[in-house]
MARKOLLUM-384627 format. One record per atom (N, C-alpha, C, O): residue in three letters; y, x, z. Coordinates in steps of 0.001 Angstrom, whole numbers, plus 500000, padded with zeros to 6 digits. Layout:
<rs>
ALAYXZ...
</rs>
This chain:
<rs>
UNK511125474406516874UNK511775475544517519UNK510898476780517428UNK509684476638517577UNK511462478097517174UNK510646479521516813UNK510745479716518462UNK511612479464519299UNK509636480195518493UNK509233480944520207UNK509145481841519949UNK508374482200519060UNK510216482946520888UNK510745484095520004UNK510542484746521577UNK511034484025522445UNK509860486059522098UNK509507486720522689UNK510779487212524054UNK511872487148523492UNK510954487573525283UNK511861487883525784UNK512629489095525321UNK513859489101525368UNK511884490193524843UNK512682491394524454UNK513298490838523359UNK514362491443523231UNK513177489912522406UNK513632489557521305UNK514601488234521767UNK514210487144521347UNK515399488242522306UNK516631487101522259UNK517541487415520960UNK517678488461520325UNK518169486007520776UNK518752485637519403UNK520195485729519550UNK520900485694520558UNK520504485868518185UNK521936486488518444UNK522798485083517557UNK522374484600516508UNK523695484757518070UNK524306483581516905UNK524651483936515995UNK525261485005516022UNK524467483281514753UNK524386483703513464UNK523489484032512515UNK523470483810511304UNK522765484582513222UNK521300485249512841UNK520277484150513055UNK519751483823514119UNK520079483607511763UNK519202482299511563UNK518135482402510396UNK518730482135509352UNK516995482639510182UNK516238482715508913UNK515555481464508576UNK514368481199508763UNK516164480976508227UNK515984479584507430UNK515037479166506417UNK515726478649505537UNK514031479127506139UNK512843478784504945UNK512021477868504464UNK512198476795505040UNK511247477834503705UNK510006476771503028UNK509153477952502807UNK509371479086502380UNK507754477110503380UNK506348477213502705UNK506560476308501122UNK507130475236500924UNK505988477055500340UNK505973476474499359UNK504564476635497789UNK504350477619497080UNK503951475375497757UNK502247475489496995UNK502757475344495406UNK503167474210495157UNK502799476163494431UNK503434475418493447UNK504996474970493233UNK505620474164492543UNK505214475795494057UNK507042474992494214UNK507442473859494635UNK508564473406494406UNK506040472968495677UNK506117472206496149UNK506206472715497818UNK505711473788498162UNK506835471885498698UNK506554472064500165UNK505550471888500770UNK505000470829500468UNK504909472640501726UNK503744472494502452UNK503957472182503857UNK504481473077504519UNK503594470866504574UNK503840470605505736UNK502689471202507090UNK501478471113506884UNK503089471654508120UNK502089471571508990UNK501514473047508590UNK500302472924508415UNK501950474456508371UNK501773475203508050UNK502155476329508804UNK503221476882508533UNK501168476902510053UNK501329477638510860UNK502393479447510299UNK501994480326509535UNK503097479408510700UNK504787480295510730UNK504609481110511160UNK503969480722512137UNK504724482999511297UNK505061483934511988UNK506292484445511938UNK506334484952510816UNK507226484610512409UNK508199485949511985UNK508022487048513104UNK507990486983514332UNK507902488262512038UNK507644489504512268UNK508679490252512563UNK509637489483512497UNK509130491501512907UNK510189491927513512UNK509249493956513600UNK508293494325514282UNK510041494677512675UNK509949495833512609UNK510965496823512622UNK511964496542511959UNK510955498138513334UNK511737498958513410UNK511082500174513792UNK509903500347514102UNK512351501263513697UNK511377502478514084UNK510405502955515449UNK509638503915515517UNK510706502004516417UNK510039502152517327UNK508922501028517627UNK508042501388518409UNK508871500265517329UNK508119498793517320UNK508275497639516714UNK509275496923516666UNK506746497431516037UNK506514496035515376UNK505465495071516094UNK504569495268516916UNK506041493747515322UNK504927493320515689UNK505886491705515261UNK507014491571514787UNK504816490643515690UNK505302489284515512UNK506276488760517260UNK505994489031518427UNK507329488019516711UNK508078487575518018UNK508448486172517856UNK509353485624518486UNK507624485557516886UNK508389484437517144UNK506782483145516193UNK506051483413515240UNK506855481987516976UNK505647481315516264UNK505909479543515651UNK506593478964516496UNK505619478761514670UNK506084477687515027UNK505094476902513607UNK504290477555512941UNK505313475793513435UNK504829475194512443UNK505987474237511286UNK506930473499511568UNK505424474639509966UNK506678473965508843UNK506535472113509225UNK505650471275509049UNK507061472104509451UNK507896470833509328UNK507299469458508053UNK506487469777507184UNK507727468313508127UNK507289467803507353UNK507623467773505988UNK506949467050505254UNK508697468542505446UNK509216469250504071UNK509210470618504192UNK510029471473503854UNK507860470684504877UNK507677472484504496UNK508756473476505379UNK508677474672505100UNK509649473127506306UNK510584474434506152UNK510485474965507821UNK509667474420508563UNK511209475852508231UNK511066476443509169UNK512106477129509754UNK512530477703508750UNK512638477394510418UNK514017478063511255UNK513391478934512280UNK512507478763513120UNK514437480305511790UNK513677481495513614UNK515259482009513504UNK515815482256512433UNK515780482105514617UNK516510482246515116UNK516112484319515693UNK515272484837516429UNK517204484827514884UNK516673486490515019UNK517242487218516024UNK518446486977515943UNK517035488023516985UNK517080489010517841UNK518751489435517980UNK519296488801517077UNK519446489964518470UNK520030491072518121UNK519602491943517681UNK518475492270518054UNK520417492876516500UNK520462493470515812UNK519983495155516585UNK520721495635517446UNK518511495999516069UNK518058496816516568UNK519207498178515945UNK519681498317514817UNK519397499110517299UNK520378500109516591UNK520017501390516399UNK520580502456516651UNK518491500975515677UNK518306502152514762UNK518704501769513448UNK519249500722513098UNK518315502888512673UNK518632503016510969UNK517589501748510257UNK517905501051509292UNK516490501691510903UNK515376501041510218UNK515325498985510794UNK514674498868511832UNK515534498472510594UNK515272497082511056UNK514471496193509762UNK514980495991508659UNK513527495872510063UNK512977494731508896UNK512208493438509714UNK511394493521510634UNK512827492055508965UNK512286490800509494UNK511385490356508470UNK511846490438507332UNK510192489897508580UNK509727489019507097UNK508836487718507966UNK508771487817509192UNK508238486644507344UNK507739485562507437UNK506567485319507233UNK506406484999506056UNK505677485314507796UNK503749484868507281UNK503758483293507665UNK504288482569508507UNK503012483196506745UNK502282481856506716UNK500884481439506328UNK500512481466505155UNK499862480925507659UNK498448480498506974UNK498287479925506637UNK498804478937507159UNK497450479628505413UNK497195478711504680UNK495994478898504388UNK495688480019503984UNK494683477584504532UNK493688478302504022UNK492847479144504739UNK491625479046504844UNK493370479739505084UNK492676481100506086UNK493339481877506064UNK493658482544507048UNK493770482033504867UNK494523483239504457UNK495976483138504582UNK496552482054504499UNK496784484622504845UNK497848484659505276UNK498674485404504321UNK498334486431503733UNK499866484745504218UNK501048485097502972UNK501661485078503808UNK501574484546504915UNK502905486144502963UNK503756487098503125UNK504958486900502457UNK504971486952501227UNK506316486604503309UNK507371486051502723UNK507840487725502342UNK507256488743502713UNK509221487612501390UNK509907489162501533UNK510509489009502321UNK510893487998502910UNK510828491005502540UNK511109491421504051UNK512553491488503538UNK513054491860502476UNK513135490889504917UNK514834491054505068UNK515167492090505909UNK515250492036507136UNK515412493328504967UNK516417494182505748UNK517624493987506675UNK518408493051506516UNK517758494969507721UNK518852494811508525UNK519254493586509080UNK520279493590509762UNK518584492449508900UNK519222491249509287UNK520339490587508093UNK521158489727508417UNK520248491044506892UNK521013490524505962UNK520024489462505515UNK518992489693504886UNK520668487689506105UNK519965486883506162UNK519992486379504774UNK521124486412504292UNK519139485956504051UNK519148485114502362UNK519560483886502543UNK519314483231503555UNK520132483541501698UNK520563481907501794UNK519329480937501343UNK519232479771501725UNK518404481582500479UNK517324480800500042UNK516271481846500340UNK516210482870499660UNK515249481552501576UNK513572482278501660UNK512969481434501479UNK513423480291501541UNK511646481724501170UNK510416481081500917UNK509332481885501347UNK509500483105501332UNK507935481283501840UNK506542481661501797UNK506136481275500606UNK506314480081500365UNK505665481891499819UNK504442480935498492UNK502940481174499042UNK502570482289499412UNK502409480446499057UNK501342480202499407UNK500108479674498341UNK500762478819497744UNK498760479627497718UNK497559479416497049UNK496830479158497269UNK496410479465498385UNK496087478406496426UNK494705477331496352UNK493959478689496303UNK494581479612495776UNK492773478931496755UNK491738479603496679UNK490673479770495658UNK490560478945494751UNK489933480737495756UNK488747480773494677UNK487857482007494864UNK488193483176494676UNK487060481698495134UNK485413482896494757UNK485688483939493758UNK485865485134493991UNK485705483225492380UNK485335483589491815UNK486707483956490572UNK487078482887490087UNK487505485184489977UNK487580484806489227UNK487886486302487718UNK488611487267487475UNK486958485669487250UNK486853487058486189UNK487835487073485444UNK488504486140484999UNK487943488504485267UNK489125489351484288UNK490108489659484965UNK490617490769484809UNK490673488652485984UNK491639488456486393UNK492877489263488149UNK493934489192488776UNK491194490088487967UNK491759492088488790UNK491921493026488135UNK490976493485487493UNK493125493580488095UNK492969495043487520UNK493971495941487942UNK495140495557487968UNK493617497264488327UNK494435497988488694UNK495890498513487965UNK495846499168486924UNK497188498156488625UNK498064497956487486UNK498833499618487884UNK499948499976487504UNK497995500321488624UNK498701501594488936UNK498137502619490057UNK498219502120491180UNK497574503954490041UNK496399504553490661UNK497634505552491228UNK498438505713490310UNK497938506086492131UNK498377507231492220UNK497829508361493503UNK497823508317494733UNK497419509295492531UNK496746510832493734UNK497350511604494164UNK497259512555493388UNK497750511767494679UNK498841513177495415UNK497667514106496217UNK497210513631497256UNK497279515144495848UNK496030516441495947UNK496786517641496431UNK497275518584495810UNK496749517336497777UNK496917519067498018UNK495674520228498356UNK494632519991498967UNK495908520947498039UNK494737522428498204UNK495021522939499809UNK496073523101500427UNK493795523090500136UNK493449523620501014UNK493287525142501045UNK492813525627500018UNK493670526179502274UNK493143527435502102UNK491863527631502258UNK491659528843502198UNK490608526872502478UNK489563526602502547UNK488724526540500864UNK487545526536500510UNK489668526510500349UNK489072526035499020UNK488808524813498263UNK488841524621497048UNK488426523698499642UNK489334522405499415UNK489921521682498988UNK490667522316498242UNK490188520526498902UNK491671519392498899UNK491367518847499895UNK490296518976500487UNK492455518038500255UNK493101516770500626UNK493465515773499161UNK493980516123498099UNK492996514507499583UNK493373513725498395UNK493615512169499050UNK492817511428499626UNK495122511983498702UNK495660510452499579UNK496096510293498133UNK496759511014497387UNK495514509126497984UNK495694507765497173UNK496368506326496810UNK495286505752496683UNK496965505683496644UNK497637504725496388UNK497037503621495073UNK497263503796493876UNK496160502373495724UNK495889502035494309UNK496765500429494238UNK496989499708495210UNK497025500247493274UNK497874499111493628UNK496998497871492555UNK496683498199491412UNK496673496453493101UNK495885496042492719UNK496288494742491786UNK497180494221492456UNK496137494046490762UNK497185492849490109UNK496203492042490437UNK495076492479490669UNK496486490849490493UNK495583489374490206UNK496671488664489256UNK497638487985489600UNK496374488905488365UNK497117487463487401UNK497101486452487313UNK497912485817486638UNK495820485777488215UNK495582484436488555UNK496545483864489632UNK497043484563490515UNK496761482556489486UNK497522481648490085UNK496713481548491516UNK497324480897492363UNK495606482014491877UNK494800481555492881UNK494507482871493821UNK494256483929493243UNK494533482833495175UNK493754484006495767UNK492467484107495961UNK491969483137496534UNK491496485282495566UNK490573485522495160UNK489739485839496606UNK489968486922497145UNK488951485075497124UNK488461485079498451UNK487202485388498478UNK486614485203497413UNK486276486010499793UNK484625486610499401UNK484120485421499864UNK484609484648500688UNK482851485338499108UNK482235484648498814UNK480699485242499806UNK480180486343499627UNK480305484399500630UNK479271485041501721UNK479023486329502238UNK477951486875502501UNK480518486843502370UNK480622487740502985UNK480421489436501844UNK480270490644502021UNK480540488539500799UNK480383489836499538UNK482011489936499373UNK482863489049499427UNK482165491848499073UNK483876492094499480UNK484176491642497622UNK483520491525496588UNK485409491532498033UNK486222491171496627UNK486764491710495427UNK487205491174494410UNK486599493156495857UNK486873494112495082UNK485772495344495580UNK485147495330496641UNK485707496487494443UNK485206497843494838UNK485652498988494167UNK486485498756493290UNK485381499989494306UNK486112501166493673UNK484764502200494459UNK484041502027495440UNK484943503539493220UNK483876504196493460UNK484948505536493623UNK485925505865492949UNK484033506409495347UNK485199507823495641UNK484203508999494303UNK483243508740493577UNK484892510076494466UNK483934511167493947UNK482865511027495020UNK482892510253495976UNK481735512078494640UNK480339512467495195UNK480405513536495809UNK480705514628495326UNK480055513232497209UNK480523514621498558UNK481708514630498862UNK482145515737499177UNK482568513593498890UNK483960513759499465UNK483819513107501181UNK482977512211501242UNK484234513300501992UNK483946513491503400UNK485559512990503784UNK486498513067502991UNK485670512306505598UNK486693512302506373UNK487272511581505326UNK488081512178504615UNK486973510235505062UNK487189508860504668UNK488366508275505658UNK488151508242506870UNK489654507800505098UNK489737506921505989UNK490752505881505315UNK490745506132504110UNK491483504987505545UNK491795503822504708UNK492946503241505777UNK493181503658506911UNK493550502208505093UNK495172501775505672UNK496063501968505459UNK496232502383504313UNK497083501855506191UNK498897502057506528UNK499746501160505132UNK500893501139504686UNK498631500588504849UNK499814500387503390UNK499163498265504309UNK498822498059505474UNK499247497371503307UNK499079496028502987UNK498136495682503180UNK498114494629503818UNK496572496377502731UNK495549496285503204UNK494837497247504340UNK494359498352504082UNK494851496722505449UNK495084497603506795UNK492949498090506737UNK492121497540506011UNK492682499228507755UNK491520499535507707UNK490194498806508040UNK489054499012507623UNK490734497787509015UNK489529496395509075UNK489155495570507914UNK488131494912507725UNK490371495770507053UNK490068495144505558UNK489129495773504585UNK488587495174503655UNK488931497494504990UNK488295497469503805UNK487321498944504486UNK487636499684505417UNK486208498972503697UNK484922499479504349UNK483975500504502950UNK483792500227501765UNK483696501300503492UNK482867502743503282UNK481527502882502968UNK480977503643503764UNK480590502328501889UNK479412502535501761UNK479364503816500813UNK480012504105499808UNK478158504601501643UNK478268505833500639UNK479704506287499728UNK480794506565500228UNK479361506271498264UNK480600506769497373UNK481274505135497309UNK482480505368497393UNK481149503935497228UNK481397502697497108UNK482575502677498312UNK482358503139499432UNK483904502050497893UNK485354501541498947UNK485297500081498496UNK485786499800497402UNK484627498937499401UNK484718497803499585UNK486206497249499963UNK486758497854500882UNK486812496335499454UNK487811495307500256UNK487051494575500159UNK486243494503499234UNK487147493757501230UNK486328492845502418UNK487575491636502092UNK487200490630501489UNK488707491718502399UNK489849490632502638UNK490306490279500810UNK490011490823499746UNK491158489085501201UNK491663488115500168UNK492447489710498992UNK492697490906499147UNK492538488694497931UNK493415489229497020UNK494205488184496661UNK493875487073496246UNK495164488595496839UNK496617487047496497UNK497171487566494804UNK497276488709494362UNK497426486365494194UNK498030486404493440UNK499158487680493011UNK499882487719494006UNK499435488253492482UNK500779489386491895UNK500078490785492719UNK498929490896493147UNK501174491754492766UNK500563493069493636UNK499789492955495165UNK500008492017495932UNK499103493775495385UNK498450494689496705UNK498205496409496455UNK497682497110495588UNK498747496570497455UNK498634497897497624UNK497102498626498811UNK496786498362499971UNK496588499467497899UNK495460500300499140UNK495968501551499082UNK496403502243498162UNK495768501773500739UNK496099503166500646UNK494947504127501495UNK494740504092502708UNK494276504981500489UNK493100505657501182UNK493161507144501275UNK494103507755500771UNK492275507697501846UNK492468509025502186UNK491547510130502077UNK490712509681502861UNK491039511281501687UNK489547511815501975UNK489613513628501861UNK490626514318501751UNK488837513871501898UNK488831515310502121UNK487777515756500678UNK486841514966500556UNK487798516438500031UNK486900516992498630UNK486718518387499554UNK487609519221499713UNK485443518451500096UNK484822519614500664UNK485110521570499700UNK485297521610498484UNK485077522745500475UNK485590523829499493UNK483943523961498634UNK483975524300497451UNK482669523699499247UNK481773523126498248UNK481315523164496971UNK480436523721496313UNK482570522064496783UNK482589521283495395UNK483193522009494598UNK483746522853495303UNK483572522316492915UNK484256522582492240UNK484515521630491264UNK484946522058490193UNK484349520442491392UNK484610519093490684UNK484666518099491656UNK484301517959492823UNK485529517128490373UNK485318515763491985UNK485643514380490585UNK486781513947490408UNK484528513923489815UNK484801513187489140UNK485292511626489362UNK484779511225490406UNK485881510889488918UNK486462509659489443UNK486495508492488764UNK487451507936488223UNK485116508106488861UNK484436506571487964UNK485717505429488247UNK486297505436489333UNK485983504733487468UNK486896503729486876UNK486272502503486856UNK486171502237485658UNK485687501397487647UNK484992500554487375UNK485862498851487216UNK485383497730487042UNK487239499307487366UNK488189498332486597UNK489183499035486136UNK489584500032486737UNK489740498589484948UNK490722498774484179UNK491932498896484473UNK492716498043484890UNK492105500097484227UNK493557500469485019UNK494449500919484186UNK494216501710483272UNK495949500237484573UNK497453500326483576UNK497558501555483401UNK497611501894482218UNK497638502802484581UNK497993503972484463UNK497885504748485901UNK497941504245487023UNK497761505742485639UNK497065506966486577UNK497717508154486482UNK497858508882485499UNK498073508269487524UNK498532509504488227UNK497993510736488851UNK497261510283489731UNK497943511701488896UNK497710513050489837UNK498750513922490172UNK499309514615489322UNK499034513932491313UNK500445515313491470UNK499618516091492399UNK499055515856493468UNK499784517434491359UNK499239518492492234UNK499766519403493424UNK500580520234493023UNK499601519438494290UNK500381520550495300UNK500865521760494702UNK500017521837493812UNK501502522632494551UNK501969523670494379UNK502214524805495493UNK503117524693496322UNK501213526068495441UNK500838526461494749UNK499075526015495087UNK498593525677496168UNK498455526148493882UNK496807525436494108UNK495940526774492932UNK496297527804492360UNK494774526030493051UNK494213526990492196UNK494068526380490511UNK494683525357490207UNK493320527011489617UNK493701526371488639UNK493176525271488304UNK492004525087488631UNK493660524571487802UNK492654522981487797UNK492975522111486832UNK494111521638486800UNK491977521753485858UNK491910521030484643UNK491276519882485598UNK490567519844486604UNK492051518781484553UNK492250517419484896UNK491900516577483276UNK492708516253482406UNK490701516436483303UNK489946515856482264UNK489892514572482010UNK489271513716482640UNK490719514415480838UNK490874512594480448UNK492729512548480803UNK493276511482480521UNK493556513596481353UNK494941513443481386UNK495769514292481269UNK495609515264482008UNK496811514309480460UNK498123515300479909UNK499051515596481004UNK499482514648481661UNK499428516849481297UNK500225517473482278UNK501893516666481604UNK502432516923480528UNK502308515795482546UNK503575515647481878UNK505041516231482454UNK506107516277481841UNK504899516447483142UNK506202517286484336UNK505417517608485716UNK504326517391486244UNK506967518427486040UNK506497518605487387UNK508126518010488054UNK509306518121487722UNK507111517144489500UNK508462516999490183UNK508191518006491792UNK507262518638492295UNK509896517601492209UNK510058518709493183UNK510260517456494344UNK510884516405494202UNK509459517981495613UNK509834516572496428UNK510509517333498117UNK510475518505497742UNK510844517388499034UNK511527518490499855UNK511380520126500040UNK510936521010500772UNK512263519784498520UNK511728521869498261UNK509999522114497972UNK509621523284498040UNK509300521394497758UNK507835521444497599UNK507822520416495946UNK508348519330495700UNK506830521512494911UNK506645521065493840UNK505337520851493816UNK504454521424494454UNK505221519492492590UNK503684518895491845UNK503626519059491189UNK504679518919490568UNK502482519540490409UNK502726519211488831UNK501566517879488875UNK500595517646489595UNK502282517078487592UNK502097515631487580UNK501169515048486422UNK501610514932485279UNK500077514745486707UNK499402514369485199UNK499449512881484994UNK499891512128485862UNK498973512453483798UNK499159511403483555UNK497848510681482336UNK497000511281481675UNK498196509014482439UNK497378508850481118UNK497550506996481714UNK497597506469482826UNK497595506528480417UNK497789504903480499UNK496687504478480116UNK495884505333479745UNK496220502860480068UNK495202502329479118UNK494003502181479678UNK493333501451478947UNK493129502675481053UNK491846503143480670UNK491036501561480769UNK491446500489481212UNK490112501835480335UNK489196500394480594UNK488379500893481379UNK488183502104481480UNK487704499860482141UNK486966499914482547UNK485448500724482509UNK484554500346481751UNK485292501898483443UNK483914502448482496UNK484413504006482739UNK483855504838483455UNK485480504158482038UNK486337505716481722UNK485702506471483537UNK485023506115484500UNK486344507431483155UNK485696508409484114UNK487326509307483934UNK487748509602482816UNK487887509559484880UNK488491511247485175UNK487774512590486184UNK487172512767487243UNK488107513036485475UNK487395514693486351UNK488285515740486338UNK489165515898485491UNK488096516334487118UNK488733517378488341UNK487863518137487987UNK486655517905487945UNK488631519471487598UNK487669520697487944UNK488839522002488424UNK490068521993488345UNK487921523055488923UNK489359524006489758UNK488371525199489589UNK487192525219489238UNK489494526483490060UNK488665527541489845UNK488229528219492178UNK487699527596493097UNK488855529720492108UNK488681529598492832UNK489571529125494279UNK490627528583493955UNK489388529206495697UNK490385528849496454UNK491467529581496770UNK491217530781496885UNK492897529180496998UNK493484529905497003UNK493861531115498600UNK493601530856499776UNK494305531970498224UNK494377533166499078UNK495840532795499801UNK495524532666500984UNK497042532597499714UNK498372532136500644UNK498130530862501211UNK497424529913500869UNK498941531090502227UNK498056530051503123UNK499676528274502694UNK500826528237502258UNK498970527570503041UNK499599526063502945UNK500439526030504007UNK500014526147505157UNK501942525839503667UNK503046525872504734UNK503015523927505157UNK503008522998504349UNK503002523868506535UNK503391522285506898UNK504155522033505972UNK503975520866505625UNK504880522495505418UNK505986521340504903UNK505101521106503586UNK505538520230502840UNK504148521631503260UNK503615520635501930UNK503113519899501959UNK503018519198500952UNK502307519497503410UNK501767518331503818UNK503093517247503658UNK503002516124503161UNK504089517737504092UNK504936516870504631UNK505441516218503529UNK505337514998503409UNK506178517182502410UNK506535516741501208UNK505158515815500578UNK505494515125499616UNK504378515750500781UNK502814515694499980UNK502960513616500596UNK502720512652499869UNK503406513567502063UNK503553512051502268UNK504945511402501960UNK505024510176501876UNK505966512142501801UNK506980511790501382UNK506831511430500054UNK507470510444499686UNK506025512092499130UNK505805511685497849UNK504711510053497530UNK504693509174496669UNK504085510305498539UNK503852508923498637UNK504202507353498823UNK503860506246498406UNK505246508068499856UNK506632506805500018UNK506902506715498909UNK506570505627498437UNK507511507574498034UNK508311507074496931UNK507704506667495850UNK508457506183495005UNK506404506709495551UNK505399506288495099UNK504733504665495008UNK504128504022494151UNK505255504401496507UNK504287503152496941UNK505572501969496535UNK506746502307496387UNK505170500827496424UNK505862499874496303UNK506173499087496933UNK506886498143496595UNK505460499401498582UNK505504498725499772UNK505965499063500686UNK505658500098501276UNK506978498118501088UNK507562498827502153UNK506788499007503331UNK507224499886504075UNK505530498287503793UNK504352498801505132UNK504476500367504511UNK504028501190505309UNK504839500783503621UNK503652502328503345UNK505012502959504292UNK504748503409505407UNK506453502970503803UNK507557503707504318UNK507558503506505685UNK507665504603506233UNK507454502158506878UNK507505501888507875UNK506316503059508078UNK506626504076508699UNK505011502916507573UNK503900503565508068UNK504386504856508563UNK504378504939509791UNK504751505748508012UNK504871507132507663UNK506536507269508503UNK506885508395508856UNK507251506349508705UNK508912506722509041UNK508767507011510935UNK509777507277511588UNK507819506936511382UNK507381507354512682UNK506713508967512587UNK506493509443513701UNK506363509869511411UNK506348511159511473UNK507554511917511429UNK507906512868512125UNK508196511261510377UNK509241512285510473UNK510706511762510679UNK511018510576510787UNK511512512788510714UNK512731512670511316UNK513996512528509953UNK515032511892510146UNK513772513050508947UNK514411512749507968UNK514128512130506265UNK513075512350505668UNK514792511675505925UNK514048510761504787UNK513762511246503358UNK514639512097503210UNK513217511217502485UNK512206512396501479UNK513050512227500502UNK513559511202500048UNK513166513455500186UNK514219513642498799UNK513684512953497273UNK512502512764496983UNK514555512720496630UNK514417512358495600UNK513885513497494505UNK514341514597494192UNK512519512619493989UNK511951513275493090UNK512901514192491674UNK513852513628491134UNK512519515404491307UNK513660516057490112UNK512532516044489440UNK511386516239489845UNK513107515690487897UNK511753516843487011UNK512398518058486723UNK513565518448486702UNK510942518690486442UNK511572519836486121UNK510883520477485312UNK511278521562484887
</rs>
């Protein structure tokens, strides 16, 4: 039976039915969450353990009457905790699953960044702002776990970038940690995507902000705020510009890099009109549509009041 919270009583009908599953085999005895999100509050409401063929029953809430409702399923295994997909609105699946993995220390080749994206707005200071999106692959069948407390991944920021901060996406800010220019993840890497989502300030200071590559990444992004100062983007081709609530980027690009490559930023001076809120605003909306996770949209759907237009080129 799911022990499902008092604010959360169950509605008949509304049944989420599932398997833990290792290999496409069932996993018995496999501690269960279901989670329960909306625009005003998340969190877990319900707890139980899989069964002796792996499966599990939670019995769901009435239906929340905002716009936003999402249910999904964790399961530990290991230590580590997997993540069923999230069921919108209460549109229950006839077939869910947890997948769940054997562990490992160690395993080379088998990280690489399958997608970087920067969204840079200018400051009237002279400045940026620079929020990030890196999305991480493991192609291995196994989740990639630290090994005496050494983190599992790293990534290097530019030099003098300040007001660090990390989260809202999959890998939350206890997961991952700040030495000097060095961004540690500390927590597991599971098999297929993860998303990081980080944040920082490039001081008015600087007139560069170079960006060491120390794994191999599918492809890389920069969208620039509009209007900014002038700024060559070294190692990538301007390929459009998109428009995101009445606020334009221009968008660079470049596929392929290995490991090693370097991009650099350079700008002239700061600009003189000052930055209207709404480019901040458009500036996280472009991130939603960006991210591949739905934590990033929940993250961000508590600022604002209406939902971010669809990217145009132009």
């Amino acid at each position: 039976m799911a022990v499902v919270s008092a604010f959360a009583q169950s509605t008949p009908g509304r049944t989420l039915t599932g398997t833990v599953l290792l290999e496409d085999e069932p996993v018995p005895s496999v501690p269960v969450t279901l989670h329960r999100v909306t625009a005003e509050e998340s969190g877990p409401i319900g707890t139980q353990v899989s069964d002796s063929e792996g499966r599990f029953s939670f019995d769901l809430p009435a239906p929340d009457t905002s716009a936003f409702e999402v249910f999904l399923v964790t399961a530990e295994y290991h230590t580590v905790r997997y993540f069923g997909q999230p069921v919108h609105g209460g549109v229950v699946p006839a077939d869910y699953s947890v997948a769940v993995y054997d562990t490992t220390s160690v395993l080379p080749g088998a990280i690489r960044v399958a997608r970087r994206d920067m969204v840079l707005l200018p400051e009237t200071t002279g400045g940026w702002e620079a929020n990030e999106i890196i999305r991480l692959h493991n192609s291995a069948d196994r989740t990639l776990v630290s090994a005496d407390g050494m983190p599992t991944w790293e990534m290097r920021l530019p030099a003098g970038v300040t007001d660090f901060q990390a989260g809202e996406g999959e890998m939350t800010a206890p997961e991952v940690a700040r030495m000097g220019d060095r961004v540690l993840l500390l927590s597991s890497i599971l098999p297929g995507d993860r998303e990081l989502f980080i944040r920082y300030r490039i001081p008015p200071e600087l007139e560069e902000a170079v960006l060491p590559l120390g794994t191999a990444t599918d492809t890389f992004h920069v969208f620039v705020g509009q209007p900014s100062p002038s700024l060559e983007v070294e190692g990538m081709a301007t390929t459009k510009v998109v428009e995101v609530q009445g606020q334009r980027f221009v968008q660079y690009g470049v596929t392929g890099l290995e490991a090693g490559s370097e991009i650099a930023l350079r700008w002239d001076a700061p600009l003189t009109p000052p930055i209207s809120p709404e480019a901040a605003g458009a500036g996280a909306a472009l991130l939603v549509l960006l991210a591949g996770s739905w934590f990033a949209a929940r993250a961000r759907s508590s600022r604002r009041s209406t939902a971010p237009a669809t990217p145009a080129s132009g």
